[in-house]
Backbone as CSV, one residue per row, in Angstrom:
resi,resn,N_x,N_y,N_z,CA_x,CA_y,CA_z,C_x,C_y,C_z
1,UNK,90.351,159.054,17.170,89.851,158.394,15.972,88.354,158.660,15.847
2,UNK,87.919,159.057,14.659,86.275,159.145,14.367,86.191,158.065,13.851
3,UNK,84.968,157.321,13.699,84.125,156.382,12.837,82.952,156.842,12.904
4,UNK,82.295,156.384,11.339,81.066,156.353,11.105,80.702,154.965,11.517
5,UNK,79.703,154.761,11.636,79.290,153.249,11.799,77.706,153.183,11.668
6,UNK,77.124,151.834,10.805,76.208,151.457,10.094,75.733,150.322,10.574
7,UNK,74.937,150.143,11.182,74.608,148.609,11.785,72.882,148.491,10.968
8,UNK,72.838,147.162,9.992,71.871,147.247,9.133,71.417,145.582,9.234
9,UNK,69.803,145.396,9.696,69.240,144.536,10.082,68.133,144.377,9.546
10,UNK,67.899,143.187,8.963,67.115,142.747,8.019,66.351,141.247,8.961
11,UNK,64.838,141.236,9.037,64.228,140.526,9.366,63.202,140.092,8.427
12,UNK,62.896,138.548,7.952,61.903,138.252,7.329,60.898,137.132,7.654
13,UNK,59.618,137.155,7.967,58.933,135.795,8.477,58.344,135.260,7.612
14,UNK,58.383,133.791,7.701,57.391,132.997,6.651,56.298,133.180,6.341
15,UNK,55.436,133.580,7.583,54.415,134.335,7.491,53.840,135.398,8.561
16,UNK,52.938,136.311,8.308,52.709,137.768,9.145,52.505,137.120,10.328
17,UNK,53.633,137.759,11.158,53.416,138.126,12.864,52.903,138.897,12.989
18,UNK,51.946,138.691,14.647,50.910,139.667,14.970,51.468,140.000,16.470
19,UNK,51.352,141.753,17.076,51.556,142.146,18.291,53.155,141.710,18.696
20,UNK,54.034,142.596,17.619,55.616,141.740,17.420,55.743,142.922,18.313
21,UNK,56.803,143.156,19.099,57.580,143.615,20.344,58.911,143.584,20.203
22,UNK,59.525,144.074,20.125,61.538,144.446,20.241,61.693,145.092,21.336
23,UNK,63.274,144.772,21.578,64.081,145.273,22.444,65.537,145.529,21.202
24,UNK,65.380,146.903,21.339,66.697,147.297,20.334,67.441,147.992,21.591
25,UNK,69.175,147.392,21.272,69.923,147.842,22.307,71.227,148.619,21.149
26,UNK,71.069,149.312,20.475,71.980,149.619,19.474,72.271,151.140,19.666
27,UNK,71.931,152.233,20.470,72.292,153.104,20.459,73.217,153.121,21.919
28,UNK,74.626,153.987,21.028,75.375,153.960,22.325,75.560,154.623,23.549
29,UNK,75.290,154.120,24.574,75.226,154.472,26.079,76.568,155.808,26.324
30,UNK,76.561,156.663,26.789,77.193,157.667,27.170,78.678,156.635,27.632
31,UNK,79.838,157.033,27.509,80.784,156.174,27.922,82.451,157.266,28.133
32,UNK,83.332,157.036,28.811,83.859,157.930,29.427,85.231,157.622,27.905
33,UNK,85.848,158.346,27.355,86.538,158.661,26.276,86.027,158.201,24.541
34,UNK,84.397,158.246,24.754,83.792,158.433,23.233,82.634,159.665,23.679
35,UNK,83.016,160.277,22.125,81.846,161.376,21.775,81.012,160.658,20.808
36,UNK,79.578,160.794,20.831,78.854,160.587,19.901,78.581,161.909,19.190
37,UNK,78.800,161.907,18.242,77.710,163.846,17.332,76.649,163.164,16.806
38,UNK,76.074,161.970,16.762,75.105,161.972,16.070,74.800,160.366,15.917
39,UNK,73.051,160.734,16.088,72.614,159.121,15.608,70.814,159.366,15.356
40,UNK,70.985,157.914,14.579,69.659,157.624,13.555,69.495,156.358,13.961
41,UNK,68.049,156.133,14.105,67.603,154.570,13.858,66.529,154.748,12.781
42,UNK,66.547,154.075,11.682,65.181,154.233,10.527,65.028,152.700,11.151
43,UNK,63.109,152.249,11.223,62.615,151.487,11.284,61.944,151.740,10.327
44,UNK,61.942,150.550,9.457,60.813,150.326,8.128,60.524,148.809,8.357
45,UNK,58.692,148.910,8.568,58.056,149.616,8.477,57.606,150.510,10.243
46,UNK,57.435,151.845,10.165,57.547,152.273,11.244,56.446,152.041,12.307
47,UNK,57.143,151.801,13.042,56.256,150.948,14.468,54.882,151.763,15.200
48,UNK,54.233,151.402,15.848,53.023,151.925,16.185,53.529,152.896,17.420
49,UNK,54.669,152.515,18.277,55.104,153.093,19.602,56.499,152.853,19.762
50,UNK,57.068,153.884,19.976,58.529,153.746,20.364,59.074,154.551,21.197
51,UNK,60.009,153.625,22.457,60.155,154.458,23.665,62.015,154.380,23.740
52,UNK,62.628,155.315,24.371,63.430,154.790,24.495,64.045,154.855,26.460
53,UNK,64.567,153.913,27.322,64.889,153.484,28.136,66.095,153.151,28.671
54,UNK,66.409,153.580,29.744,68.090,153.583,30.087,67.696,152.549,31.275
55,UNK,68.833,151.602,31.344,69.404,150.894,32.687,68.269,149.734,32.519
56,UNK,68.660,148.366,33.312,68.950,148.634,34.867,70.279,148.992,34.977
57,UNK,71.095,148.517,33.416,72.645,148.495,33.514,72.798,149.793,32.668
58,UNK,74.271,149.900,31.981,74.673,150.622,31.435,74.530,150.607,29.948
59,UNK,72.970,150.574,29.180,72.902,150.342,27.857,71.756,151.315,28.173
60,UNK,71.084,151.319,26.595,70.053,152.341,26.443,69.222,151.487,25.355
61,UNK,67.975,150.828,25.556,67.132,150.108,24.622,66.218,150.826,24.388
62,UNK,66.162,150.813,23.058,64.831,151.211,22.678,63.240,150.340,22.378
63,UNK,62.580,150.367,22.673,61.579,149.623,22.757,60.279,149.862,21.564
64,UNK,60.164,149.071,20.316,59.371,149.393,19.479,58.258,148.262,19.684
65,UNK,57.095,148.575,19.319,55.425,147.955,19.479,54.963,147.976,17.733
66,UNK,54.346,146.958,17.272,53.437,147.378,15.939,52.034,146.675,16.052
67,UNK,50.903,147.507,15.676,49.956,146.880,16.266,48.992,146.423,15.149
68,UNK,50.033,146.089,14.101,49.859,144.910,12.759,50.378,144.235,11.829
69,UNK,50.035,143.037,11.328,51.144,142.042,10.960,51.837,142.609,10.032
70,UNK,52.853,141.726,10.877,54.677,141.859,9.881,54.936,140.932,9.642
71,UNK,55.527,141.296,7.950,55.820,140.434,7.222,57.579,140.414,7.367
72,UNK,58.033,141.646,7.090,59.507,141.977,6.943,59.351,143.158,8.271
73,UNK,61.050,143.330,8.340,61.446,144.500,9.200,62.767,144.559,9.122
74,UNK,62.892,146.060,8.710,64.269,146.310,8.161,64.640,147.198,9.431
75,UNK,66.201,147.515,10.053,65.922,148.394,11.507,67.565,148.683,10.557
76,UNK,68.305,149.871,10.901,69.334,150.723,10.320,69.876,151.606,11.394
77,UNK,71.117,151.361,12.186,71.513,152.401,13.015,72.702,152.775,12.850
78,UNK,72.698,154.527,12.798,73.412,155.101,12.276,74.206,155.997,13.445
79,UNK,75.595,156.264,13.233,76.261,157.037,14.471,77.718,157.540,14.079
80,UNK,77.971,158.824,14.541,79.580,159.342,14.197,80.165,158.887,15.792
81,UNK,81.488,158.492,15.703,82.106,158.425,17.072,82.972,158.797,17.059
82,UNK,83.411,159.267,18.139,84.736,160.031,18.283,85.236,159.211,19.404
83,UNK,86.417,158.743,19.045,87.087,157.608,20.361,88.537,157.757,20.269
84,UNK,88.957,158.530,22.333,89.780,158.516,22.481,90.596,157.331,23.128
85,UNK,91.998,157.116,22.516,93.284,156.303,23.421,93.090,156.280,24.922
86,UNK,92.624,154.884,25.432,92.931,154.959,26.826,93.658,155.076,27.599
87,UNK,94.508,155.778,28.610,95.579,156.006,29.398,96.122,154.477,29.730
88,UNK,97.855,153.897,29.605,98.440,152.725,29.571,99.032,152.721,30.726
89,UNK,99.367,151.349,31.078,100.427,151.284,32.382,100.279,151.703,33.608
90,UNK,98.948,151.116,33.558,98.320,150.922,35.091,98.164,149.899,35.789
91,UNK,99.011,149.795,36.972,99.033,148.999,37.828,97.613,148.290,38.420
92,UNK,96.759,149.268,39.228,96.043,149.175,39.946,96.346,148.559,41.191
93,UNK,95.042,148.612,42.358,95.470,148.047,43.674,95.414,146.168,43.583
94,UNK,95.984,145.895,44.398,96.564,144.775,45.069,95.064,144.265,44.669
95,UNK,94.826,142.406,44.921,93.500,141.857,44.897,92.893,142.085,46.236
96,UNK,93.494,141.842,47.163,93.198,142.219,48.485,92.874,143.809,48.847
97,UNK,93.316,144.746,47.978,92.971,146.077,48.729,91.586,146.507,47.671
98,UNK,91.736,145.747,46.792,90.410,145.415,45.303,89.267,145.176,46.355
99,UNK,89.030,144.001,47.026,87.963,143.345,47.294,87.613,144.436,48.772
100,UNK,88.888,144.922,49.276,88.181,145.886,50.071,87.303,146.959,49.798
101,UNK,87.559,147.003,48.633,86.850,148.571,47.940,85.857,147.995,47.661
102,UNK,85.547,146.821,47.158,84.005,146.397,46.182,83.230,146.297,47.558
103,UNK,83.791,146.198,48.930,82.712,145.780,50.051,82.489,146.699,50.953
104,UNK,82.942,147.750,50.255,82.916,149.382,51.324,82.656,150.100,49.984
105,UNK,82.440,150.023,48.869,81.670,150.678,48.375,79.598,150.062,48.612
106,UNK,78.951,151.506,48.309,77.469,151.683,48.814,76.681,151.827,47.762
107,UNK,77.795,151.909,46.118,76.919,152.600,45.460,76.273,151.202,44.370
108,UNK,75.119,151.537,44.220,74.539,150.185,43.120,73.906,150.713,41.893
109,UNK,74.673,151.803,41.668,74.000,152.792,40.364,74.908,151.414,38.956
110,UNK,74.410,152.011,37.692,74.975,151.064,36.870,76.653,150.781,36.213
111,UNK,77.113,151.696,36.980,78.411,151.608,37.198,79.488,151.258,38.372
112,UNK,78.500,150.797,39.149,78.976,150.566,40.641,79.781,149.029,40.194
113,UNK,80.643,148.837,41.438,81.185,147.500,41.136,80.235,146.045,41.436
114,UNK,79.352,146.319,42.355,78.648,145.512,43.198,77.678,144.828,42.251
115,UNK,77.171,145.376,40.849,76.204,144.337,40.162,77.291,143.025,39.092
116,UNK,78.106,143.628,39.352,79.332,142.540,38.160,79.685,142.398,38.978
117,UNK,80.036,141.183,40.137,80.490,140.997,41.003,80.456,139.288,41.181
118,UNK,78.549,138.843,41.108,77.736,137.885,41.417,77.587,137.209,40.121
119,UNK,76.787,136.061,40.366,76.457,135.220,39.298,75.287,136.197,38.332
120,UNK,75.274,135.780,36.946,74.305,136.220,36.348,73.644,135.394,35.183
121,UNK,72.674,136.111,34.645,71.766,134.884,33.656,72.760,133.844,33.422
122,UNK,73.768,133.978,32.265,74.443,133.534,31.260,75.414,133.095,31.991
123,UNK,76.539,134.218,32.859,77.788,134.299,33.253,77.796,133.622,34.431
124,UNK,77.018,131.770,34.868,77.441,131.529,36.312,78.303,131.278,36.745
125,UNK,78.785,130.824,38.188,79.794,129.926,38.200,80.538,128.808,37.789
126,UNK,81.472,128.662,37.707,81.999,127.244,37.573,83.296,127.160,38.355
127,UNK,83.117,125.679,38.604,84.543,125.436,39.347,85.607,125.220,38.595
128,UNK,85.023,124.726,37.605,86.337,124.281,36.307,87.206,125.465,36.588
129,UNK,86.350,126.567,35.865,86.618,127.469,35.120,87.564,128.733,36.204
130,UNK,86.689,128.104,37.698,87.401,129.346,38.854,88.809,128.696,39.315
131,UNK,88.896,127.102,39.186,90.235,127.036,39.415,91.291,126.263,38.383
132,UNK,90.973,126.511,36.993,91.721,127.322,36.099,92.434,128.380,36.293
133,UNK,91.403,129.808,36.330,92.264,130.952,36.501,92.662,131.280,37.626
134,UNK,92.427,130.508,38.978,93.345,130.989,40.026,94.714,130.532,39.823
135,UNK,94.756,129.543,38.593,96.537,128.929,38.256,97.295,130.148,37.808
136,UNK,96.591,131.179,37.022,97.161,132.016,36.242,96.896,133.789,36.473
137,UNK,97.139,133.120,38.259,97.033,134.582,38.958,98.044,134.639,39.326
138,UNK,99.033,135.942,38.849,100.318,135.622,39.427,100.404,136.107,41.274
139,UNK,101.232,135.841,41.499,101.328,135.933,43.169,101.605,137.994,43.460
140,UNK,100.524,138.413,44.436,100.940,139.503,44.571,101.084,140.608,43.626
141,UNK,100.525,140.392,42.600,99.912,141.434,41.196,98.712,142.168,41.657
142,UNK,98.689,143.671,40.692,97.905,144.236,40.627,96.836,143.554,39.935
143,UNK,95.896,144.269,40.113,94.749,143.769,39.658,94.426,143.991,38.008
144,UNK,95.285,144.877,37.101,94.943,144.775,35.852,96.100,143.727,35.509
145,UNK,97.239,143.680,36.582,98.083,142.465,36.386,97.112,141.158,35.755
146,UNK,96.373,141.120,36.591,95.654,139.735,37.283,94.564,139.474,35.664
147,UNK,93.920,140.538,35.632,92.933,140.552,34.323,93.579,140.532,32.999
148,UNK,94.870,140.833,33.069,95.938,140.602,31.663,96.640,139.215,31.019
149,UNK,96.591,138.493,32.839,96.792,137.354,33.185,95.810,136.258,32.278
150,UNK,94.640,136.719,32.577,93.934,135.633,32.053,93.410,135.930,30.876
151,UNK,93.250,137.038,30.394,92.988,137.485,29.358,93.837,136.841,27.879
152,UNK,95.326,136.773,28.028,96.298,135.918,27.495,96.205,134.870,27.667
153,UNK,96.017,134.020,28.604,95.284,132.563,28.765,94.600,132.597,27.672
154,UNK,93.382,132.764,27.715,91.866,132.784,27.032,92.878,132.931,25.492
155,UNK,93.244,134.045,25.357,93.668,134.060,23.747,94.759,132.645,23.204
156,UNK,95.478,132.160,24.286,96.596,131.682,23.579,95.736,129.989,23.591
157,UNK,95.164,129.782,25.214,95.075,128.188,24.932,93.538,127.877,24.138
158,UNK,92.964,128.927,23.736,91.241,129.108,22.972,91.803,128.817,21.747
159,UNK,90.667,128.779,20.344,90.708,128.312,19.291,89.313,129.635,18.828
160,UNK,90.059,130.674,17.961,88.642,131.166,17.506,88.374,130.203,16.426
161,UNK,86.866,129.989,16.929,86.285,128.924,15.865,84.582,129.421,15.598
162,UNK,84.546,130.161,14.641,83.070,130.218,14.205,82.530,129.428,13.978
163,UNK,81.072,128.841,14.732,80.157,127.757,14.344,80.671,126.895,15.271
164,UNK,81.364,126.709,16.277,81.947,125.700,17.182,80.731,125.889,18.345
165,UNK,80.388,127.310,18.525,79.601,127.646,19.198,78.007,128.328,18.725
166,UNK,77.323,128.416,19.874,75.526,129.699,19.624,75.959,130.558,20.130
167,UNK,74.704,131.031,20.160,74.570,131.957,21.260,74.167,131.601,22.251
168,UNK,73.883,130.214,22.313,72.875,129.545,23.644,74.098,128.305,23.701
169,UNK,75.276,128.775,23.545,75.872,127.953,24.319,76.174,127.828,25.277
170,UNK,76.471,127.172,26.674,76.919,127.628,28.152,77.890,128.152,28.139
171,UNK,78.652,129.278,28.593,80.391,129.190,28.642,81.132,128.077,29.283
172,UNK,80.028,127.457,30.043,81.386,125.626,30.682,81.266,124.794,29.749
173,UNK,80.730,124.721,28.389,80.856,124.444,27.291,81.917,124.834,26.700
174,UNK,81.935,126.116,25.953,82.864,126.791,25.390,84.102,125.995,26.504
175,UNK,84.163,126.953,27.618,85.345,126.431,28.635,86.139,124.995,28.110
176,UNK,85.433,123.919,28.351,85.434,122.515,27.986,86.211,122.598,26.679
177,UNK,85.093,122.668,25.600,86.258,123.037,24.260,87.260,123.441,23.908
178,UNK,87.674,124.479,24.583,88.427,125.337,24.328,88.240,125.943,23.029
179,UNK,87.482,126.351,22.604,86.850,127.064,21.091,85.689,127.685,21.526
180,UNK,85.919,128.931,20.385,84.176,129.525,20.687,84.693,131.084,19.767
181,UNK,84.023,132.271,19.868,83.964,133.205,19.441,83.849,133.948,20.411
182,UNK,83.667,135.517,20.183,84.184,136.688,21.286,82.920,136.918,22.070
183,UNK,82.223,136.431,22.381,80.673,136.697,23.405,81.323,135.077,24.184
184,UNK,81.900,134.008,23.853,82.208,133.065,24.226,83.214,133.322,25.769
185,UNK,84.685,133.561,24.906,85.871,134.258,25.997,85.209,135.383,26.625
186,UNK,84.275,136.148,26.490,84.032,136.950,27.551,83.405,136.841,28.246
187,UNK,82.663,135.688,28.219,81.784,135.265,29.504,82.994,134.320,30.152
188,UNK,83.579,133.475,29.287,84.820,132.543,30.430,85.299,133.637,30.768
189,UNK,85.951,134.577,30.434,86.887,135.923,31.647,85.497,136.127,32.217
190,UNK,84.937,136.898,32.290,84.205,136.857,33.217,83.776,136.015,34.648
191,UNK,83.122,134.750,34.389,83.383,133.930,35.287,84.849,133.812,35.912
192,UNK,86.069,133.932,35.128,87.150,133.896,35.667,87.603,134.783,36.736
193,UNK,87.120,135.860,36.543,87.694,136.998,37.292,86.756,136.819,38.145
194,UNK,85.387,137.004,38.104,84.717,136.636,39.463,84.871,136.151,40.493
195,UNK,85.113,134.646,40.297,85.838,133.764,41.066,87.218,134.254,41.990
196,UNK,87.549,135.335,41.046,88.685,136.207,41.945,88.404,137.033,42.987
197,UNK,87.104,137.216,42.930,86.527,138.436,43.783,86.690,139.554,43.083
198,UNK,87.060,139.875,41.400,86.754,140.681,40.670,85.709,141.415,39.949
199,UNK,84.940,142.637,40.208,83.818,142.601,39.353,84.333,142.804,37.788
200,UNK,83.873,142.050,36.866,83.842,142.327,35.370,82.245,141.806,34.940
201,UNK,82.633,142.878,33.912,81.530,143.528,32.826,81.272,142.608,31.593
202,UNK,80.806,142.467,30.908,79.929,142.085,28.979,79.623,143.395,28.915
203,UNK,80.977,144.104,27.813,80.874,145.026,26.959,80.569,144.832,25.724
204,UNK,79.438,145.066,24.836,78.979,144.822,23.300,79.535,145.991,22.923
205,UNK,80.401,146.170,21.186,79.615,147.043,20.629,80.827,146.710,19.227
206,UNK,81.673,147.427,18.987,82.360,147.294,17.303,83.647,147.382,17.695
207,UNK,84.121,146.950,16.798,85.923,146.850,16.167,86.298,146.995,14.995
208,UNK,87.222,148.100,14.940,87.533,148.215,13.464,87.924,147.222,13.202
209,UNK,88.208,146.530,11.612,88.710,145.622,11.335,89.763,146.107,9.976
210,UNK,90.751,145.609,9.728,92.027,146.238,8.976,92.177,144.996,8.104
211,UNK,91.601,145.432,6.480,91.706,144.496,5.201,92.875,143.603,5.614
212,UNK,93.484,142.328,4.929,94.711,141.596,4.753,95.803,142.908,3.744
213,UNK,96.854,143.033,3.417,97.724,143.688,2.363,97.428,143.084,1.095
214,UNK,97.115,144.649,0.489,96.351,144.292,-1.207,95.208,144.099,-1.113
215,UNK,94.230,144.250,-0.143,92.904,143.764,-0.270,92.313,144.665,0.044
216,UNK,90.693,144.886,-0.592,90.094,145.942,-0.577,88.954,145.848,0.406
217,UNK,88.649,147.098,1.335,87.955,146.640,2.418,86.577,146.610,2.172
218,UNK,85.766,145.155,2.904,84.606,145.012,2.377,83.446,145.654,3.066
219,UNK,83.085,146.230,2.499,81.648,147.421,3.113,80.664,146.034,3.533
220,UNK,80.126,146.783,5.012,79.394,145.509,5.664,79.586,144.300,6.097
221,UNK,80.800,144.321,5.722,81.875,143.063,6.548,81.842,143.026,7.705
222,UNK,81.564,144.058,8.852,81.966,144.033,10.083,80.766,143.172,10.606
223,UNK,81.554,143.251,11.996,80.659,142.531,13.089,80.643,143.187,14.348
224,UNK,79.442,142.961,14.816,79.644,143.155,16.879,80.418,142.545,17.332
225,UNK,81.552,142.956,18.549,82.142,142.797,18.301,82.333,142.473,20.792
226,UNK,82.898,141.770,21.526,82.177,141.791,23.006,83.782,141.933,23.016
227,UNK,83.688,142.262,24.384,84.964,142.214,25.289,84.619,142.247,26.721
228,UNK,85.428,142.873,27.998,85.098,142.400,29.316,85.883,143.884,30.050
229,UNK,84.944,144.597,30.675,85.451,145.834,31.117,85.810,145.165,33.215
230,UNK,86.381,145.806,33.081,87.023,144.880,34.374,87.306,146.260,35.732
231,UNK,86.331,146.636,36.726,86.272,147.266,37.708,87.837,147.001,38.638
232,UNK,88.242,148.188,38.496,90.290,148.232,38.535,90.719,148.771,39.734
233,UNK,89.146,149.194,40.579,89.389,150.002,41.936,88.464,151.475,42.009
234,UNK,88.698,152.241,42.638,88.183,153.229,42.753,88.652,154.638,42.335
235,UNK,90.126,154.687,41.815,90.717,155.313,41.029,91.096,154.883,39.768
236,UNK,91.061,154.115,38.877,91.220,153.802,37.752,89.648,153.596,37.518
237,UNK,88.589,153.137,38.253,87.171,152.846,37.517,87.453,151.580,36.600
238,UNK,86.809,151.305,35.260,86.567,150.181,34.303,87.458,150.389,33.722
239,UNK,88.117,149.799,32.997,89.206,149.668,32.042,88.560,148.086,31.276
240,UNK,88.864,148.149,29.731,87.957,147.449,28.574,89.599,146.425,28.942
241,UNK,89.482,145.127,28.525,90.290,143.939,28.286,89.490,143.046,27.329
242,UNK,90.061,142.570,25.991,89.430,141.942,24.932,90.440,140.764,24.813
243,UNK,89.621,139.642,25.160,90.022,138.608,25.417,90.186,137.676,23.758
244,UNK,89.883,138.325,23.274,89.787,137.736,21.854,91.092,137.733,21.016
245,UNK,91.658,139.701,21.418,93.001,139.570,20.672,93.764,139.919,21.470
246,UNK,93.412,139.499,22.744,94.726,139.932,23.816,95.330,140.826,23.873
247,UNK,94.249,142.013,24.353,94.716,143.328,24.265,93.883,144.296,25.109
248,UNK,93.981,145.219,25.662,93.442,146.268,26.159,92.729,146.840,25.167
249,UNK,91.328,147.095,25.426,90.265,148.176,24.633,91.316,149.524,24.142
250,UNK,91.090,149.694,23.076,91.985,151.046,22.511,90.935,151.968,21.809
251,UNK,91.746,152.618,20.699,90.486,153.480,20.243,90.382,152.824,18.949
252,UNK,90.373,151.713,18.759,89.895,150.980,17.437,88.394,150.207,18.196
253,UNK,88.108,150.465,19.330,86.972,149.498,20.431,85.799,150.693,20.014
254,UNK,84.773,150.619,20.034,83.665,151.531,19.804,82.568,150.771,21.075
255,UNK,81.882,151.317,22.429,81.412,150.549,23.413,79.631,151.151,22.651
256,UNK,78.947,150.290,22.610,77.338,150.084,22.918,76.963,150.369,24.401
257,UNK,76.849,148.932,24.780,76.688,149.154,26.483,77.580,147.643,26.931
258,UNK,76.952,147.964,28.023,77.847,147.386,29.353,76.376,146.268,30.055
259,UNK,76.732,145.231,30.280,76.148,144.626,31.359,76.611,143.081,31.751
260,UNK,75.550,142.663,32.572,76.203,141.375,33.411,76.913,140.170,32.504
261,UNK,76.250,140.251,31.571,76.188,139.083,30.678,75.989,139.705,29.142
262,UNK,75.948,138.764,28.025,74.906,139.018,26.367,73.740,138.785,26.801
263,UNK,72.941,138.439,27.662,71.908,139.271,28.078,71.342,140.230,28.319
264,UNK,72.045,140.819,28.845,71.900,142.359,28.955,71.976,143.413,28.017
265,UNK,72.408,143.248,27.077,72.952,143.647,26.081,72.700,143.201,24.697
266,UNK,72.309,142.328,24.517,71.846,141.634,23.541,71.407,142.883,22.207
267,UNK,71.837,142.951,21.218,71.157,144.154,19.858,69.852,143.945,19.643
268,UNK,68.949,142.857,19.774,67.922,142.734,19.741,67.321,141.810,20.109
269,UNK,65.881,142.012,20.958,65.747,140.609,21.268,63.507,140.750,21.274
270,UNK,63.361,139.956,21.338,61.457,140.292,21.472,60.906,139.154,21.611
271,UNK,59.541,139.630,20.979,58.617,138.564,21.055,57.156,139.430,20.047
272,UNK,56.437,138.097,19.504,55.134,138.177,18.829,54.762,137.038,18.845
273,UNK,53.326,136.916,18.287,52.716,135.987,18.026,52.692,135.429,16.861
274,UNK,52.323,134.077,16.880,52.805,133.395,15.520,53.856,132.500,15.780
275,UNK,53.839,131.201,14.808,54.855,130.182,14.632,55.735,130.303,13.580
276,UNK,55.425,131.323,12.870,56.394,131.392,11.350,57.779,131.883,11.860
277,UNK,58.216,130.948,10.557,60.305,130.809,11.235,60.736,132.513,10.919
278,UNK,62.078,132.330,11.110,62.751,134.018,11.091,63.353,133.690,10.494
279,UNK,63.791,134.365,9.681,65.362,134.880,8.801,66.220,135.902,9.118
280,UNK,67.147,136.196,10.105,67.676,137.391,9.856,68.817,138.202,9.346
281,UNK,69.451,139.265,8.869,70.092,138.764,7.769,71.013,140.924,8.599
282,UNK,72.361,140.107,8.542,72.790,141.558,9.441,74.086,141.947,9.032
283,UNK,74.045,143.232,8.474,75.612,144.186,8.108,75.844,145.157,9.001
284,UNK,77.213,145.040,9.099,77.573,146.108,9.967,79.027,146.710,9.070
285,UNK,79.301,147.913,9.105,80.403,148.409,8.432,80.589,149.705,9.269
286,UNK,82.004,149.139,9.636,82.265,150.399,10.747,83.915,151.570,9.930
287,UNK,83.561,152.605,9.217,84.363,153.098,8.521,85.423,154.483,9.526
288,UNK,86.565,154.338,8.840,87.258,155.939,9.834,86.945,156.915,8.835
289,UNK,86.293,157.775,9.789,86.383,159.058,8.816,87.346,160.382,9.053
């Protein structure tokens, strides 16, 4: 499957910020069954310095500086993708022959299992939440068994509910509720699988989305879109699980990056000077071409 995809961000302050700073995480990280041919970021108005930066994890931020007040800031990222079908009907190893591999592996590059493993900003522990999903580990399953397991949990006993949640909500919040949106369930799987001795991932990036019948599809409708890439062993590597529609990452999934948490990953995040409020105002339209 190709897509074009348009991610279009609109910022406005009450009044001019001075020495404003971004962290743009919108271009996509190299990832094992997508091609990129091509990408654009237009910044208007264009920044004084712009770098761009890989890791500590598996994303690629770009880093823009302006070294005078802003009033507005419009940011536009543009990209063709080419995304192949992931290979189905994989077992993987046992949980026990799992946790042997995460502790005899050496490697701590940004794909290693060992940084999704531990607690992180967003994604800590909980007990609620770890013995919850040890109910809904079945006995003696593989390990994508085990992550399919709860993944269906999360979809069936959750409530997608926009506005139930922030972004600064805790996930033992969300947890508690049982409601939240897809950065929500993927930090509860997350914590869930941890607790297993599983490493999993906070994958950001798009989902196609498919009009209702008879309805015409709305340009800029889309959204970012998270799921939970889940370390499957040392022969299978990551495999994507989207806890939202209870399903395995396919080629309707388009990946950004990868890291511990929506921290890591976050599309944008900064700082300037000044008290004036923000507005920000964001389309995304992800088309097949």
């Amino acid at each position: 499957m190709i897509y074009k995809v348009r991610h279009a961000t609109q910022m406005t302050y009450a009044a001019p910020v001075a020495a404003a700073r971004y962290n743009l995480r919108l271009q996509p990280a190299t990832w094992s069954g997508q091609r990129m041919r091509d990408y654009l970021l237009t910044v208007n108005p264009a920044p004084a310095r712009s770098t761009n930066n890989s890791g500590p994890y598996w994303v690629v931020t770009t880093q823009i500086e302006f070294n005078r007040p802003l009033r507005e800031l419009e940011l536009v990222s543009e990209f063709t993708m080419e995304v192949d079908p992931p290979l189905e009907g994989q077992r993987g190893p046992s949980l026990d022959v799992l946790r042997e591999q995460v502790l005899a592996a050496r490697d701590l590059t940004p794909l290693a299992p060992a940084p999704y493993l531990f607690a992180s900003r967003i994604a800590v522990p909980s007990t609620d939440i770890a013995a919850w999903a040890a109910r809904h580990v079945p006995a003696g399953a593989g390990v994508v068994e085990v992550a399919s397991a709860i993944m269906t949990a999360i979809a069936q006993e959750f409530d997608y509910r926009p506005g139930a949640t922030t972004s600064a909500t805790p996930p033992s919040e969300a947890f508690a509720a049982r409601a939240g949106v897809c950065q929500d369930f993927s930090h509860v799987m997350i914590i869930a699988l941890r607790a297993q001795g599983i490493p999993a991932a906070y994958a950001s990036g798009y989902l196609r989305t498919v009009p209702p019948p008879g309805k015409e599809r709305l340009v800029g409708a889309d959204a970012m879109h998270a799921w939970v890439n889940v370390w499957c062993g040392k022969d299978l590597g990551w495999i994507g699980f989207d806890p939202t529609n209870a399903c395995l990452v396919h080629d309707d999934h388009i990946q950004i990056g990868m890291g511990r948490d929506y921290a890591d990953v976050s599309p944008i995040d900064g700082t300037f000077l000044g008290s004036a409020p923000q507005t920000m105002v964001t389309s995304v339209d992800v088309r097949v071409v």
